[in-house]
C-alpha positions as CSV (number, residue, x, y, z in Angstrom):
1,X,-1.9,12.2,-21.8
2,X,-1.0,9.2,-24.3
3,X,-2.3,8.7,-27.8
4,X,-1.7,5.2,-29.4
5,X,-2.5,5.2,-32.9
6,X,-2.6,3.2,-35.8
7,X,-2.4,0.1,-34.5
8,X,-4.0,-3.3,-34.9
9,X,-5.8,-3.6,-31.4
10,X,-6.8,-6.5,-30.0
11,X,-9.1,-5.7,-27.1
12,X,-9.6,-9.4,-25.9
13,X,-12.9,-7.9,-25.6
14,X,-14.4,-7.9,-29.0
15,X,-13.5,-7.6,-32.1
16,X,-10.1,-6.7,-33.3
17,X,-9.5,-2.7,-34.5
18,X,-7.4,-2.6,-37.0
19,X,-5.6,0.9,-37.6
20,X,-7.2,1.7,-34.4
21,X,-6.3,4.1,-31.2
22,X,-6.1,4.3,-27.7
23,X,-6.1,7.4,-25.8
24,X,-4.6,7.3,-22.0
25,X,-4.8,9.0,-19.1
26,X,-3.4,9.3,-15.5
27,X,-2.8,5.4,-16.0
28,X,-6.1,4.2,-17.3
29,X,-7.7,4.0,-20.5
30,X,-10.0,7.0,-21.3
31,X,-11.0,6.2,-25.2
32,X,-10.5,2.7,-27.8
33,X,-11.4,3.3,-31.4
34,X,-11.0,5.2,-34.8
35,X,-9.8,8.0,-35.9
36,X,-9.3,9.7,-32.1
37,X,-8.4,13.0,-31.2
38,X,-6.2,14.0,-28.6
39,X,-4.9,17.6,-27.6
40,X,-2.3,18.5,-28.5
41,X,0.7,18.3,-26.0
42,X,-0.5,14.3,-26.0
43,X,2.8,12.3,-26.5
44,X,2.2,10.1,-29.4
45,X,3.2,6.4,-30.2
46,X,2.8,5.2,-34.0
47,X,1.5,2.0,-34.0
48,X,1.3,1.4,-37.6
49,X,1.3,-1.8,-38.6
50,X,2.2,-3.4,-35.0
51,X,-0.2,-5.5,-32.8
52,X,-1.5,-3.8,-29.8
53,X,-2.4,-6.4,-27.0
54,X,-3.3,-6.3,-23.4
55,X,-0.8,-6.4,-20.9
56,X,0.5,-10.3,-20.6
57,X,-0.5,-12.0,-17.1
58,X,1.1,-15.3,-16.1
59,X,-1.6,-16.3,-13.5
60,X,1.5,-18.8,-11.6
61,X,4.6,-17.6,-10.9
62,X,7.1,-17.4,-8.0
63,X,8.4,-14.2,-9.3
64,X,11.0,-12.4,-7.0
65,X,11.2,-15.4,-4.8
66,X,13.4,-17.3,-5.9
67,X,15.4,-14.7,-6.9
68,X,17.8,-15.0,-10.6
69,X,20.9,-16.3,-9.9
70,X,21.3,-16.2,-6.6
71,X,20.9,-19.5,-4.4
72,X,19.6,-19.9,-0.9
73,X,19.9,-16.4,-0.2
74,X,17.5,-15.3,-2.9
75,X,15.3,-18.5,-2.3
76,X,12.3,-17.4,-0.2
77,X,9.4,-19.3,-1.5
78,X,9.4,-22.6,1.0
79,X,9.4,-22.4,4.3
80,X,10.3,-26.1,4.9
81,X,9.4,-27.0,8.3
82,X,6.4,-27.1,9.0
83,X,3.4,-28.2,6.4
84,X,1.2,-25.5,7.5
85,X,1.8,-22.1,6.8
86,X,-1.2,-20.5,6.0
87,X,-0.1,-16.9,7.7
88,X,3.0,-16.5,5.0
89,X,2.1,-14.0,2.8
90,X,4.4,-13.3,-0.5
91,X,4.4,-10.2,-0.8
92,X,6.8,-10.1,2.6
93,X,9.8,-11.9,0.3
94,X,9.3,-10.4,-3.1
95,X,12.5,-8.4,-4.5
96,X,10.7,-6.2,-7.1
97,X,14.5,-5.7,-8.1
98,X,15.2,-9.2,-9.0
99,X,16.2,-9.1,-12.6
100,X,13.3,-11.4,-13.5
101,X,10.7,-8.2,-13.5
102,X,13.1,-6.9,-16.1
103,X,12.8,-10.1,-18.5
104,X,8.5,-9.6,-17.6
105,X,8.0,-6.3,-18.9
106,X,10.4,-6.7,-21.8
107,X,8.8,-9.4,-23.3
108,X,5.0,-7.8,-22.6
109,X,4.5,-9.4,-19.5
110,X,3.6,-7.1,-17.1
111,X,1.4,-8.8,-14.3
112,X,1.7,-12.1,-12.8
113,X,0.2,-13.7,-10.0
114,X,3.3,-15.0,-7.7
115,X,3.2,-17.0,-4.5
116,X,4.9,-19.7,-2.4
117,X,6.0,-22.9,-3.8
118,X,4.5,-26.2,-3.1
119,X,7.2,-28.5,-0.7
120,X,4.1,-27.6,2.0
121,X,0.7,-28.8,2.3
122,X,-1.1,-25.0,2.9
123,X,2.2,-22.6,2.1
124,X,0.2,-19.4,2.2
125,X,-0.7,-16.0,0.7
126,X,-0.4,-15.5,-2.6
127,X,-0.3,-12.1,-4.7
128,X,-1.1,-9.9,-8.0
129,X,1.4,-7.9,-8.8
130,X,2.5,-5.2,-11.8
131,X,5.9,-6.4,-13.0
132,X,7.2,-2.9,-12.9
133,X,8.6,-0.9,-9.7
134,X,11.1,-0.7,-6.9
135,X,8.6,-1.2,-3.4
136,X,6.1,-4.1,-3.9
137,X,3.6,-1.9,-1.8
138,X,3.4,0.4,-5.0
139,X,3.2,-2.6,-7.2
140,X,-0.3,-4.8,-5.8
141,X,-2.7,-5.5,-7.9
142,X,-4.9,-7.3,-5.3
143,X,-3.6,-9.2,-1.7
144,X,-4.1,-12.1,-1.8
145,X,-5.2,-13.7,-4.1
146,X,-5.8,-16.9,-3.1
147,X,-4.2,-19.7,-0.3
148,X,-1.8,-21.7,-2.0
149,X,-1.9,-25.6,-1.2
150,X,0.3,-28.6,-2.7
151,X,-1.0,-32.2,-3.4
152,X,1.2,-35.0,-5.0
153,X,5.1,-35.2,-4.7
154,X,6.1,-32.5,-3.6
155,X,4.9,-32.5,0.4
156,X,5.7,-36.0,0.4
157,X,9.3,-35.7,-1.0
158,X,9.9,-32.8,1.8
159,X,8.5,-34.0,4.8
160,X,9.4,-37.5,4.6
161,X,13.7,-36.5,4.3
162,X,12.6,-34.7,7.5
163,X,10.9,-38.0,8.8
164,X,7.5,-36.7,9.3
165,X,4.3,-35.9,8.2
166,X,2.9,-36.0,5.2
167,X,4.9,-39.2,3.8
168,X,1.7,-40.2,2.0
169,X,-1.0,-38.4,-0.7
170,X,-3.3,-39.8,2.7
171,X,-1.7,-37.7,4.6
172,X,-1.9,-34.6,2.7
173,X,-5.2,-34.9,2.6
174,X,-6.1,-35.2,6.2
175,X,-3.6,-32.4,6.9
176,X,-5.8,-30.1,5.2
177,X,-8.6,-31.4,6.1
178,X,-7.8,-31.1,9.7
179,X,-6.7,-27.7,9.4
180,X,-10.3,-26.6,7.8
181,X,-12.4,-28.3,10.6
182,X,-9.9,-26.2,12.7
183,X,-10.9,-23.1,10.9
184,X,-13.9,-23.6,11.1
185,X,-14.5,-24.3,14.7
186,X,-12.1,-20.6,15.3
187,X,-14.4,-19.0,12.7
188,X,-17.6,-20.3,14.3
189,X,-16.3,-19.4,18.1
190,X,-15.5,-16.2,17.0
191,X,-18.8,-15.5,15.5
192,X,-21.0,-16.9,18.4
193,X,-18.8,-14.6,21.0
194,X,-20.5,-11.5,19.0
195,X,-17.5,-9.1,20.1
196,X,-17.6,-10.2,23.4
197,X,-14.0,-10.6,23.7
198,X,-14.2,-12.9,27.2
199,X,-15.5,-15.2,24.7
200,X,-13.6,-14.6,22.0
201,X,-11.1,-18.2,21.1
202,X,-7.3,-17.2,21.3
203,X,-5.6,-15.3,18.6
204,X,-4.5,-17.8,16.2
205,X,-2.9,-16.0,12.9
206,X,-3.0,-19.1,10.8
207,X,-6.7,-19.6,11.5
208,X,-7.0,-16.0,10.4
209,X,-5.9,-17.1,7.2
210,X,-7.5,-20.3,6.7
211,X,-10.8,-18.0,7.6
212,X,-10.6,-16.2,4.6
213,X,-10.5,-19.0,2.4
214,X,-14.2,-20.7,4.4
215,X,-15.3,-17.6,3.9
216,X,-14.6,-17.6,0.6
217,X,-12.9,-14.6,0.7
218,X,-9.6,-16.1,-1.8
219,X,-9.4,-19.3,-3.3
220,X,-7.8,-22.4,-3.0
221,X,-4.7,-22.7,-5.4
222,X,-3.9,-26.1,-5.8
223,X,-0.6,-27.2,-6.5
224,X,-1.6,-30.6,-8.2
225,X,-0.3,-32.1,-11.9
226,X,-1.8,-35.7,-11.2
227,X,-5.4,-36.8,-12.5
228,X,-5.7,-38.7,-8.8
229,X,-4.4,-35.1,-7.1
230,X,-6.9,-33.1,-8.8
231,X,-9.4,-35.2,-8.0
232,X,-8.9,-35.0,-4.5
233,X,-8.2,-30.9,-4.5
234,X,-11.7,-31.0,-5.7
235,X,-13.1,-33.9,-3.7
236,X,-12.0,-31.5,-0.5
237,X,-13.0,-28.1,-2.4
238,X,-16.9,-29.7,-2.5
239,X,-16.7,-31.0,1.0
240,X,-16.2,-27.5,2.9
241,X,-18.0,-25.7,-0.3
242,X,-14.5,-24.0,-1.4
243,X,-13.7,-22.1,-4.4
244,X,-10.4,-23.5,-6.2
245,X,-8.4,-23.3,-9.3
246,X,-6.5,-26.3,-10.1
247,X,-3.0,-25.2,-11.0
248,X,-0.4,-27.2,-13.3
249,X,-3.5,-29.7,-14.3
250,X,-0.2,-31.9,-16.0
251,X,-2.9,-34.4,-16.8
252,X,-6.2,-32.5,-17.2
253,X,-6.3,-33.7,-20.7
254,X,-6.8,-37.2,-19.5
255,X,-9.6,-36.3,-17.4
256,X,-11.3,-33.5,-19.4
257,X,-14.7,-34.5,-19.5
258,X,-14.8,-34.8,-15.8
259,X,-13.4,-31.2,-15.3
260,X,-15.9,-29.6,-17.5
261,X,-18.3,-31.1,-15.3
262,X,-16.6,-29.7,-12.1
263,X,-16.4,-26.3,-14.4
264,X,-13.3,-25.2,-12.5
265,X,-10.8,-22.7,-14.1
266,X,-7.0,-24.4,-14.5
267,X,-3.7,-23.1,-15.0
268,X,-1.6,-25.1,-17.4
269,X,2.0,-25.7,-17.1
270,X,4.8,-25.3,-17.1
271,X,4.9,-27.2,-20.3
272,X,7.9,-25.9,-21.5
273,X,10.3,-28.1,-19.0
274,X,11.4,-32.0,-19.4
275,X,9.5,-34.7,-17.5
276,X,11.7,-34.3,-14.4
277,X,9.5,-36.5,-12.4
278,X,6.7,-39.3,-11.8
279,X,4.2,-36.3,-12.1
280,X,5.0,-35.1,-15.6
281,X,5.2,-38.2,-17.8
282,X,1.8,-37.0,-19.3
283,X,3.2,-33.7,-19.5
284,X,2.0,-32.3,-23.0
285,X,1.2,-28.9,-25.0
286,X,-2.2,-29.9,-25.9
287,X,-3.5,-30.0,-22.3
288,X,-4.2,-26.2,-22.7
289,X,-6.3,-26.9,-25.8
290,X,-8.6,-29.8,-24.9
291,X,-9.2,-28.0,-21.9
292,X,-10.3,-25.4,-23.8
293,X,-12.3,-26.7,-26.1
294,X,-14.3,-28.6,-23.4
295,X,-15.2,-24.9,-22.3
296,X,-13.2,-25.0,-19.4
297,X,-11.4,-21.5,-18.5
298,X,-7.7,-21.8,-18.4
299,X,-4.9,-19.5,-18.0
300,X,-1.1,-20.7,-19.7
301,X,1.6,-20.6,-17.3
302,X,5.4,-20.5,-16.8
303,X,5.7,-21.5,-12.8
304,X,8.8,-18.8,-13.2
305,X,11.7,-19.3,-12.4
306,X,10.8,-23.0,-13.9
307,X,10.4,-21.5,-17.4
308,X,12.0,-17.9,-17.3
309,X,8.7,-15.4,-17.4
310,X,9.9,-14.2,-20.8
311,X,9.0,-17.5,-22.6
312,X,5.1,-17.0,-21.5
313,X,4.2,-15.9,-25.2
314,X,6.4,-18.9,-26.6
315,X,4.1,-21.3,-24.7
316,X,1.1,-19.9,-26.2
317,X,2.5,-20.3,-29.6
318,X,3.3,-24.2,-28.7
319,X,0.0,-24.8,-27.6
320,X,-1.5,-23.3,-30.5
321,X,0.9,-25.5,-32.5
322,X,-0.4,-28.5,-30.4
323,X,-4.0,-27.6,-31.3
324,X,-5.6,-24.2,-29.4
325,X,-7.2,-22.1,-31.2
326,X,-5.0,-19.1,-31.6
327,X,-7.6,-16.3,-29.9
328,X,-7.8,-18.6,-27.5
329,X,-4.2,-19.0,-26.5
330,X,-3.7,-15.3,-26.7
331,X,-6.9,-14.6,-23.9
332,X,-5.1,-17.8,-22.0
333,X,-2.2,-15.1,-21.1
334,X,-4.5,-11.9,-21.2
335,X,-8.1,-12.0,-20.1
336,X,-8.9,-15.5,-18.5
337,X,-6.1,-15.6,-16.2
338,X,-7.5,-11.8,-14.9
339,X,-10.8,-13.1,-14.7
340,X,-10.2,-16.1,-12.6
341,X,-8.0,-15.1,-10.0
342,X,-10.4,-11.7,-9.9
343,X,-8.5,-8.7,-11.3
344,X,-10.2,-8.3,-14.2
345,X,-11.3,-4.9,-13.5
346,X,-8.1,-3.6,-13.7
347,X,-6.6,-5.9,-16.4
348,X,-6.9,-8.3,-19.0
349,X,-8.2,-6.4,-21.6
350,X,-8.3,-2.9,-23.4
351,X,-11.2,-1.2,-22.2
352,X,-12.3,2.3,-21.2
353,X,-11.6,2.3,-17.1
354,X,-8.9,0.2,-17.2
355,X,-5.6,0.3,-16.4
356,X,-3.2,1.0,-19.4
357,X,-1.1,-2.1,-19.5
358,X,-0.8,-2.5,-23.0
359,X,1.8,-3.7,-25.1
360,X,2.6,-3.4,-28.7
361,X,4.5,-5.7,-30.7
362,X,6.8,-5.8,-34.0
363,X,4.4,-9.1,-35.8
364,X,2.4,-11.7,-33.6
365,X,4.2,-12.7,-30.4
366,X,3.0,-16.2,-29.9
367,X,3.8,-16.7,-34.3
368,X,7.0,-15.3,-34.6
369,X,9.8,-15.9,-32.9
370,X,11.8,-12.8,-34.4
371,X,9.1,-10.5,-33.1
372,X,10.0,-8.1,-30.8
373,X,8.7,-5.9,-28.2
374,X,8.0,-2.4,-29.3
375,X,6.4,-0.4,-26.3
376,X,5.9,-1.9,-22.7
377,X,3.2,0.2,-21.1
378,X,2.0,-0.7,-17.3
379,X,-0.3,2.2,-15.7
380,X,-0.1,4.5,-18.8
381,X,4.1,4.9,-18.2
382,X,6.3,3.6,-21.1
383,X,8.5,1.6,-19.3
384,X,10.2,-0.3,-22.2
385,X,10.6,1.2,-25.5
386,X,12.7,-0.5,-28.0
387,X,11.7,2.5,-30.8
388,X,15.3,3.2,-32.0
């Protein structure tokens, strides 16, 4: 058993408890409050003085695919030849021993949700994940997630060196349309054959996964930073009565009124990056706020390794800077990124039943550049402690 005390809590459920406690157990949290009483063999962190926040979740990442450092060999987030992978499924090239998991829990971060890149039109499975252990079986959170899909540059930048399809944002399109009506022809034929397997269509693994997204199963998680892209993730998201998040959302401040009206969750960023292409010249740290403040859900992002995962409380702090109310920013890396991609059962907040992913914190993490971590905990184990 584990006794926080004395700490400044901020649930992200409520209000904040200031020289508060937190009593853990077998990795969840048993007890939030005053003045709490644990027996006495309890190992005991003093808080005083020190913030105590949920766990940090970065709701994009490619963490542990493209792997620090390394090169091709570590690269395993595009599988460039083909602009349908639906079957690919993250959690098959994830090295949990990358040293990018180490730079995630130090700096409070300790789940993310990390999935293929975007060079293909459907890419596949994505995954939540703790930041901390050695066999990625040990370290899911929930699989998958959601079906990752690219609009924009990207696909057409790939495909057309190779001289083929998609060349055009057309074609992008109508190669995920096309592979929907597919799924949904496999899905209806296998539903009509009623386990008779003589009329069961052929085994086709990609429909399998395309399946789960018509049946709304996972979401779409659309790779698009353009106003015109993420019109047209959404445009194809009403037509086959998807759910979607809209991730990157570059230029979602330009279009904000429209997306409140859509009410569809967004991840912002990375923000922290140059404008390294067409796509980005709108790129800005108050996209995260007006988004906000038009009531839209959004999670704050890194797209690691594009920003390094550590930076995820510094691009809080910048958008607060750049107008977000500061609450705000800190739920954009706690609570709303668990509740949109669906693990906020587990995470996102400090609350009796969940798991104890907390972290405390020298001064305010997304204020003060000087702060430093304290105590990384993810599933009630101190796995970081910079006490000394």
């Amino acid at each position: 058993m584990l006794l926080i005390k004395n700490g400044n809590i901020y649930t992200m459920a409520g209000e904040v408890i200031e020289n508060g406690s937190i009593l853990i157990d077998n990795g969840k949290i048993v007890e939030v409050g005053k003045d709490l009483v644990a027996p006495l063999d309890a190992e005991v962190i003093d808080a005083s003085r020190r913030m105590v926040l949920p766990g940090f979740i970065d709701g994009h990442t490619h963490l542990g695919m493209w792997e620090e450092g390394i090169g091709f060999e570590g690269s395993d987030g595009n599988e460039m030849v083909d602009p349908v992978t639906p079957h690919l499924r993250a959690i098959d090239a994830i090295n949990p021993m990358d040293e990018g998991f180490e730079d995630a829990y130090k700096a409070g971060i300790t789940s993310v949700v990390t999935g293929p890149g975007s060079a293909n039109v459907i890419g596949g499975f994505a995954t939540a994940i703790k930041t901390y252990g050695k066999r990625i079986d040990d370290m899911i959170i929930k699989d998958p997630v959601a079906m990752k899909i690219a609009f924009g540059e990207n696909p057409k930048r790939v495909y057309n060196s190779q001289n083929k399809s998609p060349m055009t944002r057309m074609a992008t399109a109508a190669i995920l349309r096309e592979n929907l009506f597919k799924a949904k022809a496999y899905l209806e034929k296998k539903e009509s054959a009623k386990g008779d397997i003589s009329k069961m269509p052929e085994f086709n693994l990609k429909m399998e996964a395309m399946a789960m997204v018509l049946k709304k199963e996972i979401p779409l998680k659309a790779h698009a930073h353009r106003a015109d892209d993420i019109f047209t993730a959404l445009r194809i998201a009403k037509e086959f009565e998807l759910d979607i998040t809209l991730d990157h959302c570059t230029e979602g401040h330009l279009i904000a009124d429209y997306l409140a009206e859509e009410g569809k969750a967004a991840f912002v960023g990375p923000t922290l990056s140059n404008r390294s292409k067409v796509e980005l010249r709108n790129l800005s740290f108050e996209t995260p706020g007006i988004l906000n403040k038009k009531g839209i859900k959004i999670g704050i992002i890194t797209d690691a390794p594009v920003i390094p995962i550590q930076y995820l409380p510094i691009c809080a702090g910048l958008a607060v800077k750049s107008g977000m109310d500061e609450m705000e920013a800190l739920k954009a890396i706690t609570i709303y990124p668990a509740e949109i991609v669906g693990i906020a059962d587990r995470v996102g907040s400090i609350e009796v039943g969940k798991d104890a992913d907390i972290v405390i914190f020298d001064g305010n993490p997304i204020k003060d550049l000087e702060c430093k971590t304290y105590v990384t905990i993810i599933n009630g184990e101190v796995v970081y402690c910079n006490c000394c």
